[in-house]
C-alpha positions in Angstrom: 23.8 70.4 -72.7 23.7 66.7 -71.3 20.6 65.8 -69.5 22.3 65.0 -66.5 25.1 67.4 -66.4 26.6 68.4 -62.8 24.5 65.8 -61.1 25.7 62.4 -59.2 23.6 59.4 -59.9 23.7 56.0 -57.9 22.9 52.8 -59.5 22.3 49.6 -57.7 23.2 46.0 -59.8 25.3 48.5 -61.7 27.6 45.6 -62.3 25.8 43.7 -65.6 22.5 44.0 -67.6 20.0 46.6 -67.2 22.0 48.4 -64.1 24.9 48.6 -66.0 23.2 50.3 -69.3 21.9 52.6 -66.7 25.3 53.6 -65.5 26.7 54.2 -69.1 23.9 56.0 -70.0 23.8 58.2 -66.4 27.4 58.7 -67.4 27.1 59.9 -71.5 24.6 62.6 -69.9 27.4 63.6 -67.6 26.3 62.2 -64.1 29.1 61.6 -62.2 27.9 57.9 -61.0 28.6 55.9 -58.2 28.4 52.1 -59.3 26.9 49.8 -56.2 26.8 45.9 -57.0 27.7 43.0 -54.3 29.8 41.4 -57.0 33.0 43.3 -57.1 34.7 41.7 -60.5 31.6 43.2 -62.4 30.9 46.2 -60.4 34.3 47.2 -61.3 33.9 45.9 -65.1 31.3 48.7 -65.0 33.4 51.6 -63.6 36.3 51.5 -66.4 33.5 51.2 -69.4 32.3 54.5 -68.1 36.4 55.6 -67.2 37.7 54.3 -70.6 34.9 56.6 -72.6 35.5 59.8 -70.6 32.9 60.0 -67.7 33.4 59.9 -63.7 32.4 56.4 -61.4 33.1 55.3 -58.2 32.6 51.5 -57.6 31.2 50.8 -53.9 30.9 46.9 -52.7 26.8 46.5 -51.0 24.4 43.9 -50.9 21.3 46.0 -50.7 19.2 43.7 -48.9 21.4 44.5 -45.8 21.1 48.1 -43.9 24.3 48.3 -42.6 25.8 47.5 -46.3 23.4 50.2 -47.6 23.9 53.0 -45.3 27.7 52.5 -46.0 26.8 53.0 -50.1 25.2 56.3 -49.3 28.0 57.6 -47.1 30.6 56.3 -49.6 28.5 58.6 -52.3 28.3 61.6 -50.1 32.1 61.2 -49.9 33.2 60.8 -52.8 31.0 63.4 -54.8 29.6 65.3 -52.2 26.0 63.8 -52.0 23.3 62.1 -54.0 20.9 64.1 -56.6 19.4 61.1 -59.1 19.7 57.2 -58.3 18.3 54.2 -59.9 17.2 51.1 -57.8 17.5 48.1 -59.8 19.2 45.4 -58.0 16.8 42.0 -57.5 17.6 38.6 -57.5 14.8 36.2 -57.9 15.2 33.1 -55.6 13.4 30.6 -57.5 10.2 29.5 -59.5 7.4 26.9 -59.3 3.7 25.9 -58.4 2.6 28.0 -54.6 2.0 24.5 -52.9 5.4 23.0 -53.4 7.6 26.6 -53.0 9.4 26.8 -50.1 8.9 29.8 -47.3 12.8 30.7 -47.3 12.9 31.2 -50.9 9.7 33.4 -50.9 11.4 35.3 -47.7 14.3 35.7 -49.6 13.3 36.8 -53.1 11.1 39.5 -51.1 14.1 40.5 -49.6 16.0 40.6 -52.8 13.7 42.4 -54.8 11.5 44.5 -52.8 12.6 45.2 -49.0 16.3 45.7 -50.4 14.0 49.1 -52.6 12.8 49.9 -49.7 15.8 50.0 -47.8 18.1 52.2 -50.9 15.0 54.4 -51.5 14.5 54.7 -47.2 18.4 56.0 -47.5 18.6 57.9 -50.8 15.9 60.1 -49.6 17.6 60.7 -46.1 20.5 61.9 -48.3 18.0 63.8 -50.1 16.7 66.1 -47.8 19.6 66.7 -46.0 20.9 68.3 -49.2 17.7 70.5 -49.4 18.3 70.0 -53.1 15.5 67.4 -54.0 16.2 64.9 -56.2 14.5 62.1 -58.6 14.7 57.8 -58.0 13.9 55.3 -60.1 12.7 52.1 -59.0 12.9 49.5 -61.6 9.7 46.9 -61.5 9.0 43.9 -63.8 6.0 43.6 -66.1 5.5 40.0 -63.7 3.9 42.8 -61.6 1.7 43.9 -63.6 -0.8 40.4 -63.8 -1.3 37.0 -62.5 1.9 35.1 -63.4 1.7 31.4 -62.3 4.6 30.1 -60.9 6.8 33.5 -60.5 4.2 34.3 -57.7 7.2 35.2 -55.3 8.9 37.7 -57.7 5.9 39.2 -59.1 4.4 40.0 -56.1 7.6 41.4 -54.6 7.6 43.6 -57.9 3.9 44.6 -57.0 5.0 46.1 -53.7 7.9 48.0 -55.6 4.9 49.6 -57.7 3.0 51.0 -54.5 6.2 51.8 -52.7 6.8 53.8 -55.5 3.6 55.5 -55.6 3.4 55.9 -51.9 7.2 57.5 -51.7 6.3 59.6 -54.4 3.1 61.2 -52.4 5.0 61.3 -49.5 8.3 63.4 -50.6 6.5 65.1 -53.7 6.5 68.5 -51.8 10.3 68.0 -50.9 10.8 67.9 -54.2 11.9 64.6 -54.3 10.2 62.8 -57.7 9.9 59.1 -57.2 9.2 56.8 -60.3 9.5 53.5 -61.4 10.0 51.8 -64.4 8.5 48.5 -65.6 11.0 46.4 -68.1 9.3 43.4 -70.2 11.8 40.9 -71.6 15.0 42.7 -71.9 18.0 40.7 -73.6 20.5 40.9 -70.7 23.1 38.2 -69.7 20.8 35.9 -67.8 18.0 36.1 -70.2 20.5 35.5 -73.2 21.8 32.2 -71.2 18.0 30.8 -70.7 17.0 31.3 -74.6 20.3 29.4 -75.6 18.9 26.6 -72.9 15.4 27.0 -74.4 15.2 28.6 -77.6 11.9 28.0 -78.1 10.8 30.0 -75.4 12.8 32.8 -77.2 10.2 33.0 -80.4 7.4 32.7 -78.4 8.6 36.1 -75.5 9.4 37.7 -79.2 6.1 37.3 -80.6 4.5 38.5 -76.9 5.5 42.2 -77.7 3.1 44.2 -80.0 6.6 45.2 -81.7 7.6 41.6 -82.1 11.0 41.9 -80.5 13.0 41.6 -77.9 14.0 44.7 -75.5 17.9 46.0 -75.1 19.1 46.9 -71.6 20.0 50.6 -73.3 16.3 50.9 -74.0 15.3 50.7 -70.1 18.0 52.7 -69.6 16.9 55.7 -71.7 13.5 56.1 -70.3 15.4 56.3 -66.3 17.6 58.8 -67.7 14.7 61.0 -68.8 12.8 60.3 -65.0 15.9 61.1 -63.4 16.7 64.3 -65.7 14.5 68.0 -65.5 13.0 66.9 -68.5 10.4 64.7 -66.6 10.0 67.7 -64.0 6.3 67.3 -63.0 6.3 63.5 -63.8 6.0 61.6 -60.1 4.5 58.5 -59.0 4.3 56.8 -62.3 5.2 53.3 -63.7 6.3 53.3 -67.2 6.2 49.7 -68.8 9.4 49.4 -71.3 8.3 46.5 -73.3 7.4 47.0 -76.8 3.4 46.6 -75.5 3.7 43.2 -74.1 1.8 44.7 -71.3 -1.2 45.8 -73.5 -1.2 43.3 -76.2 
C-alpha cells in the first residue's frame, strides 16, 4: 500500500526545486495533489511530470503572500478533489542579503512576507479546510537551517524562518486535539535550480557548503521530500510540533 493512498495533498512552490520533489513524491505514494505556484509555465511543468508517470494533479495559479489568492487555492482544492487531508507549505522567496545597517525596511517587509506571513496565511486556511472536514489532517511547513543560528547578513530570511519554527510549534499545540499534526521541516543546502546557478557563479563556495555537512555532501530536493512524505503519511501518527533538520548534520557539526 502507498503511504499516501486515497489522500489529496497541496503543495505550495510546487512549480521547481524542493516543492516540486514534494509533489512527485506526494504523487508516487498516491496523493492526488494539487500543485499551487505563482509561476504558471513551471507550476504546469510540474502537473504533467506527475500526469506523464501515472498519478493525479491539479495546477492552481496563487501567490501565497496574498489572502484573497490563497483562499481561492483552498477552494479550488476542495473542488476539484473534494477537500484537503495533507499539504506542504514551502513557497519563500528571499528578498535580498547584506549587513542590518545598510538593508533596506521594504525588503525586510517583503521577505517576511514571502517566507513567513505567506505560512501563516496557507496554514491559517488549510486548517479551516481541515476541520470543516472533521477528518484531521497533517502540514508541513518547510524552515531553513538559517533558522536555526546567528546567520550574518541573511538576518531577514533567517529570522522569518525562525517564526515558521514557532508557528509551527504553536499551530501544532493548538489543533493537536483536532487531530490536525502540524510539523516542519528544516532543509540545509539542497542542490535545487537556484543553488545550482550560484555554485556555477561561485564555485568555491560550493566545496566549502560540501564540507559544512557531517556527510560531506550536498542534499537532493527528493531527500526533503521523503522525510514530508513520512510527516504527512500515518506513519508519523503521534509525531506533532517537531522540526526535522534535512541536512546531512550541518546543523550539529
Amino acid at each position: 500500500m502507498q503511504m499516501l493512498e486515497n489522500k489529496v495533498g497541496l503543495v505550495t512552490g510546487g512549480g521547481v526545486g524542493i516543492g516540486r520533489a514534494i509533489c512527485e513524491a506526494f504523487a508516487r505514494e498516491g496523493a492526488k495533489v494539487i500543485v499551487a505556484d505563482f509561476n504558471t509555465e513551471t507550476g504546469q511543468e510540474t502537473v504533467a511530470a506527475i500526469q506523464a508517470a501515472g498519478g493525479d494533479a491539479h495546477f492552481v495559479a496563487a501567490d501565497v503572500s496574498d489572502e484573497d489568492q490563497v483562499k481561492a487555492m483552498i477552494e479550488a482544492a476542495v473542488s476539484v478533489y473534494g477537500g484537503i487531508d495533507i499539504a506542504c507549505n514551502s513557497a519563500a522567496v528571499s528578498r535580498g542579503s547584506g549587513p542590518i545597517h545598510e538593508f533596506e525596511r521594504s525588503v525586510f517587509d517583503d521577505t517576511l512576507e514571502m517566507c513567513l506571513t505567506n505560512t501563516w496565511l496557507c496554514l491559517k486556511h488549510e486548517v479551516t479546510a481541515m476541520l470543516a472536514s472533521g477528518k484531521g489532517g497533517s502540514i508541513v511547513n518547510i524552515s531553513s537551517n538559517s533558522s536555526l543560528r546567528g546567520q550574518p547578513y541573511n538576518t531577514a530570511y533567517a529570522a522569518a524562518k525562525s517564526g515558521v519554527n514557532i508557528l509551527t510549534k504553536s499551530a501544532a499545540v493548538e489543533y493537536g486535539k483536532k487531530g490536525i499534526r502540524i510539523n516542519a521541516v528544516s532543509p540545509g543546502v539542497i542542490r535545487t535550480p537556484g543553488i545550482e546557478k550560484y555554485f556555477k557563479e561561485q564555485p568555491k563556495i560550493a566545496e566549502a557548503l560540501e564540507r559544512s555537512a557531517a556527510m560531506n555532501r550536498i542534499g537532493e530536493p527528493s531527500e526533503v521530500a521523503e522525510a514530508v512524505v513520512f510527516l504527512c503519511s500515518d506513519k508519523a501518527s503521534f509525531i506533532t510540533g517537531q522540526l526535522i533538520s534535512v541536512d546531512g548534520g550541518s546543523a550539529v557539526k
